[in-house]
ZAMARGU-4260 file (C-alpha; in steps of 0.2 Angstrom, whole numbers, plus 5000, padded with zeros to 4 digits):
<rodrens>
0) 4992/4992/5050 | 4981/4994/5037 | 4985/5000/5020 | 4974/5013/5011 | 4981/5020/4996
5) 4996/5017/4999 | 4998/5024/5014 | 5000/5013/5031 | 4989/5019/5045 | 4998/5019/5061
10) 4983/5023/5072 | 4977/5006/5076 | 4995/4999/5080 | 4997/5015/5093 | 4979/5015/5101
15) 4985/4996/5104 | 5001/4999/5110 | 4995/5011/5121 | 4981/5000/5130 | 4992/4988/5132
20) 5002/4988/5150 | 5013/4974/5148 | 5028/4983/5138 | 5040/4969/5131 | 5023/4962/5123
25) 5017/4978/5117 | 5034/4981/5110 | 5036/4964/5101 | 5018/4968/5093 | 5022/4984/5088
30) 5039/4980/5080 | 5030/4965/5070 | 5017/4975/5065 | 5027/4990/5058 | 5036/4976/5048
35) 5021/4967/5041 | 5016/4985/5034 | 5033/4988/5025 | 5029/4972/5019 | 5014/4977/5014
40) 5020/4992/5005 | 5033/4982/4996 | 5021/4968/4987 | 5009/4984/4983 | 5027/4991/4973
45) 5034/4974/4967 | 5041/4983/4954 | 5053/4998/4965 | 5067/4991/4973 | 5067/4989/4992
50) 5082/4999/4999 | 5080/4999/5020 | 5087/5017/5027 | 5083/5028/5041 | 5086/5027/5061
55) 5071/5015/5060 | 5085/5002/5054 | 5098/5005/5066 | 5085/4993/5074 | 5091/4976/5073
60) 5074/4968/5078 | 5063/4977/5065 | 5078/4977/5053 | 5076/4958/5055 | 5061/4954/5052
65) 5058/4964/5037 | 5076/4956/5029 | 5067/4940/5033 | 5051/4944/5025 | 5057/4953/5012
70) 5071/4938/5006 | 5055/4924/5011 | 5047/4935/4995 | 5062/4935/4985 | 5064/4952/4983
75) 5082/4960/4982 | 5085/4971/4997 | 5099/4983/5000 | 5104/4989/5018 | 5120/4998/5024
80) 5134/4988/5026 | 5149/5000/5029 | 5138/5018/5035 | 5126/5019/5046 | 5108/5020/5040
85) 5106/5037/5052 | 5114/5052/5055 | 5131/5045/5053 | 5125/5040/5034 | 5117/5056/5032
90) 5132/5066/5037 | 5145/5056/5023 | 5134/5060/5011 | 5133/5078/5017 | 5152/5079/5016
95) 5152/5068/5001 | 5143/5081/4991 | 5152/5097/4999 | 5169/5088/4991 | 5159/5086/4974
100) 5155/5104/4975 | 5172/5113/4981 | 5161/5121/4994
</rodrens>
């Protein structure tokens, strides 16, 4: 995935993924390229830190490899440990702030 102003650009990783008829490889590739561009983004932000949320990490696989990546760097990474990082997350915080608010 190549980064261009710090943006990744997912076009190569799908036009590959798509030519490729052997799924499980196509899969692996995809997942280890997806986390060599969050990788990517970090070391262009070493500054920020690295907070891994989303659906996307509900993937143990991807979640994996960019733990690994990112703690090989030595960067300090914080993941969800008692919500989900998805929906489930999303919807605590939504109640969360409606107790805040008296709504």
């Amino acid at each position: 995935m190549p980064l261009d102003n710090g943006e990744l650009d997912w076009r190569p990783m799908i036009r590959a993924g798509a030519a490729d008829r052997d799924i499980q490889s196509s899969a692996a590739r995809i997942h280890a390229t997806l986390a060599r561009g969050i990788l990517d983004v970090t070391r262009v932000h070493p500054e920020l830190p690295v907070l891994l949320t989303g659906g996307c990490f509900v993937n143990v696989l991807l979640t994996t490899l960019v733990l690994r990546g990112l703690r090989a760097a030595g960067r300090q990474v914080f993941i969800h440990r008692r919500l989900p990082p998805g929906d489930g997350g999303l919807s605590a915080g939504q109640a969360w702030l409606v107790r805040q608010e008296g709504l």
